[in-house]
C-alpha positions as CSV (number, residue, x, y, z in Angstrom):
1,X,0.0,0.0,0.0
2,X,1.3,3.3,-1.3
3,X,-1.3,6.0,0.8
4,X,-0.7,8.0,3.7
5,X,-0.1,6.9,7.4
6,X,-2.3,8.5,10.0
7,X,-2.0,7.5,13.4
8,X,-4.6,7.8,15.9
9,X,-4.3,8.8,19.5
10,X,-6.4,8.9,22.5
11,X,-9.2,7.8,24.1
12,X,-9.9,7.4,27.8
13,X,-9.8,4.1,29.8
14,X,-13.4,3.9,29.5
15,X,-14.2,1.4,26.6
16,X,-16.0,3.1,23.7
17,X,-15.8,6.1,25.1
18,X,-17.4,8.9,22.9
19,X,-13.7,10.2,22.4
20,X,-12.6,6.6,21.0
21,X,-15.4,6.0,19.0
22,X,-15.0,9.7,17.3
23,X,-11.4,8.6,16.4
24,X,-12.0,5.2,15.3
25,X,-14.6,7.1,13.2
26,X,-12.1,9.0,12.1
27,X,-9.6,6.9,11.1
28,X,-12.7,5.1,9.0
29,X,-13.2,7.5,6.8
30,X,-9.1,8.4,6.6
31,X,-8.7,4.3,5.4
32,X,-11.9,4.8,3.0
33,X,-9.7,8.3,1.4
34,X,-6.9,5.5,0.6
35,X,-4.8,5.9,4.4
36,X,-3.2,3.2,6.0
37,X,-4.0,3.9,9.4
38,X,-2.6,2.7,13.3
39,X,-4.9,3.3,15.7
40,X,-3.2,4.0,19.5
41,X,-5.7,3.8,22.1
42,X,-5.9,4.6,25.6
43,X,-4.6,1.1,26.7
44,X,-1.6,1.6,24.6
45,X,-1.4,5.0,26.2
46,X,-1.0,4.0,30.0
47,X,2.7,5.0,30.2
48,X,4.5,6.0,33.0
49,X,4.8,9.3,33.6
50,X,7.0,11.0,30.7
51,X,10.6,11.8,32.2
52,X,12.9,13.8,30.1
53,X,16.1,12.5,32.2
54,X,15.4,9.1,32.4
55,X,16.3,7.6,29.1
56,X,15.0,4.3,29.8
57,X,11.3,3.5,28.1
58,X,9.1,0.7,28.0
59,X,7.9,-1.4,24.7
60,X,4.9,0.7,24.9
61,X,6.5,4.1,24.6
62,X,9.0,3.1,22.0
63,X,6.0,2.0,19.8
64,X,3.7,5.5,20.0
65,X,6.8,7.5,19.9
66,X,8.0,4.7,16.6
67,X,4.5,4.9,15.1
68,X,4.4,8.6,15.3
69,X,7.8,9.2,13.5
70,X,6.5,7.3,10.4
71,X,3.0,9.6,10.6
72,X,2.0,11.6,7.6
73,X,-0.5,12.6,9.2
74,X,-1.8,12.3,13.0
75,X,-5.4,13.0,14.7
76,X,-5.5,13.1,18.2
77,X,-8.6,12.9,20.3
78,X,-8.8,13.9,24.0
79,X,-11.7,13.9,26.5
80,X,-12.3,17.3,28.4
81,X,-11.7,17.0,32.0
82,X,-12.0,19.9,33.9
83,X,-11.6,22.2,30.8
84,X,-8.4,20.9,29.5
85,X,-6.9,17.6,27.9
86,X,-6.4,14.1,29.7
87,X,-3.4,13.3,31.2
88,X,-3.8,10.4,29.4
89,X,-3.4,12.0,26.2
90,X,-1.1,15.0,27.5
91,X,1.4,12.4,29.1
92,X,1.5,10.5,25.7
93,X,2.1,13.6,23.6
94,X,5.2,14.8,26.1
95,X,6.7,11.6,25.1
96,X,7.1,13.4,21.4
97,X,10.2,14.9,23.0
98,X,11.9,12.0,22.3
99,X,11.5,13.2,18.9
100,X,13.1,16.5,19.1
101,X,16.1,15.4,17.2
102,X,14.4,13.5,14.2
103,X,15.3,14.8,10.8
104,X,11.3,16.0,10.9
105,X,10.9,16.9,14.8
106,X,8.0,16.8,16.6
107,X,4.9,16.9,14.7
108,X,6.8,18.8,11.7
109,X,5.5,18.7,8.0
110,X,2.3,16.7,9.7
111,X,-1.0,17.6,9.5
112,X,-2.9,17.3,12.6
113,X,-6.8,16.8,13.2
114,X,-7.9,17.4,16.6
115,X,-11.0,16.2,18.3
116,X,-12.0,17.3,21.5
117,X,-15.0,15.5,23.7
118,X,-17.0,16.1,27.0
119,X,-19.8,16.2,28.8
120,X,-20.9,20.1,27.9
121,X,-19.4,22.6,25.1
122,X,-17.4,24.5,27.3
123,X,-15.5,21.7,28.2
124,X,-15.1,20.6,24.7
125,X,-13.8,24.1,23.9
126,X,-11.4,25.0,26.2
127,X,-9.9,21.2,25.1
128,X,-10.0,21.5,21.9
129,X,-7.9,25.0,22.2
130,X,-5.4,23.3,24.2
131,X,-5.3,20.4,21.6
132,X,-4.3,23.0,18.9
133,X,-2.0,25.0,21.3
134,X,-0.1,21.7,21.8
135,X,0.0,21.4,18.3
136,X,1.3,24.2,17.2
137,X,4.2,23.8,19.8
138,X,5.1,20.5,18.4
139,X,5.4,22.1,14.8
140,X,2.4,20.4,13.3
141,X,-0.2,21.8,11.2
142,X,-3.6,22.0,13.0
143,X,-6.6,21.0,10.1
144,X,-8.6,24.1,9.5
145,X,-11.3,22.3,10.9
146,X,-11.3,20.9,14.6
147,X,-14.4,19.0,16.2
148,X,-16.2,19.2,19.4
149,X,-18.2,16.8,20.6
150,X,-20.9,17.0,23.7
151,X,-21.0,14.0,25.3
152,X,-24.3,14.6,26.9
153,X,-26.2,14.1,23.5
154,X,-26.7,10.7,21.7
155,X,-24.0,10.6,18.9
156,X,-22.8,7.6,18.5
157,X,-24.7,3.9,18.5
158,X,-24.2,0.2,20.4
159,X,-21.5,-0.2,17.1
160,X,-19.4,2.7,16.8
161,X,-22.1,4.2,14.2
162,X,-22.5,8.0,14.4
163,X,-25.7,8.8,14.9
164,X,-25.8,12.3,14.2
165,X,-25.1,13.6,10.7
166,X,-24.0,17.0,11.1
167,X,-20.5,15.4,13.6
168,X,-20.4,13.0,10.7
169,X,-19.8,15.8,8.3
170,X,-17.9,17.4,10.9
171,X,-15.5,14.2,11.4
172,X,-15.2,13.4,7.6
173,X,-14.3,16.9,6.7
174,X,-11.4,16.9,9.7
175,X,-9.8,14.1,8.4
176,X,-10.2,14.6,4.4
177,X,-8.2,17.5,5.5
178,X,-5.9,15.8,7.2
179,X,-5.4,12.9,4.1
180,X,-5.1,15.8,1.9
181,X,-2.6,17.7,3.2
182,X,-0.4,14.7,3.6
183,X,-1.0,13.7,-0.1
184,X,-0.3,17.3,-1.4
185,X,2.7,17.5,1.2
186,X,3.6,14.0,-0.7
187,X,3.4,15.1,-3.9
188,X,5.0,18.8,-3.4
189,X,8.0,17.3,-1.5
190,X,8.1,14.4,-4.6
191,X,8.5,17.6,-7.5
192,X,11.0,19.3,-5.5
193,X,13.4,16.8,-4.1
């Protein structure tokens, strides 16, 4: 397979959370676009506690930080607790440190969908600002378009389906930005060497 990678991250520890079943969505529609994509869920995501001195990591932070260096493209999806990201998700993203002396650092060159969920829009907000915030820091390219989700209202069913239209445009339109930029970022670093 020749397309895109975009990794997934996040979730919470509750299973199908609204926030994993958004990104799973997600990552859906980015395989249906032509991705390959790896999905890194919240029990791949129970590290220890990122520690820039301490060089030792376990198997499970050697593979994010592993399947994030070969990201085209990355969406990341937090819950909102208490008006900001996880720790779940924040601890996981420090661990991008360990990239800081790649040849492509960070989250450089990548675009990055973010998808923030909770139980009320202020919540989902204040997260999803963050999300960006962190983005931008790590040298990645936020997707114009970045989704809330209110966890208080029905959107997705017993499967994984969405059950409201208007996030499924929402979600589909995130991450067709995301595959795109990666494939035009493909194609323009392909004419010019």
């Amino acid at each position: 397979m020749s397309g895109p990678v975009i990794v997934g991250l996040g979730g919470t520890t509750r299973p199908h959370s609204t926030t994993e079943r958004a990104l799973v969505f997600s990552l859906k529609a980015a395989a249906a676009l032509g991705a390959r994509t790896v999905l890194i869920g919240a029990e791949q995501l129970q590290l220890p506690v990122y520690a820039p001195e301490r060089a030792e990591r376990t198997d499970a932070a050697h593979y994010l930080v592993e399947q994030l260096r070969a990201a085209d493209g990355i969406i990341v999806a937090s819950p909102g607790y208490h008006g900001g990201l996880s720790g779940l998700v924040k601890n996981a993203l420090d661990y991008t440190e360990d990239m800081r002396r790649d040849p492509r650092p960070y989250f450089e060159g990548r675009a990055v969908g973010c998808i923030a969920s909770a139980a009320g829009w202020q919540a989902t907000t204040t997260t999803l600002v963050a999300l960006r915030s962190i983005v931008h820091a790590l040298r990645g390219w936020p997707s114009p378009l970045g989704v809330c989700i209110n966890s208080t209202e029905m959107t997705f069913g017993a499967n994984g389906e969405c059950l409201s239209s208007t996030l499924a445009e929402q979600l589909d339109l995130m991450t067709a930005q995301v595959v795109e930029f990666t494939k035009s970022r493909s194609c323009r670093s392909a004419a010019f060497g």
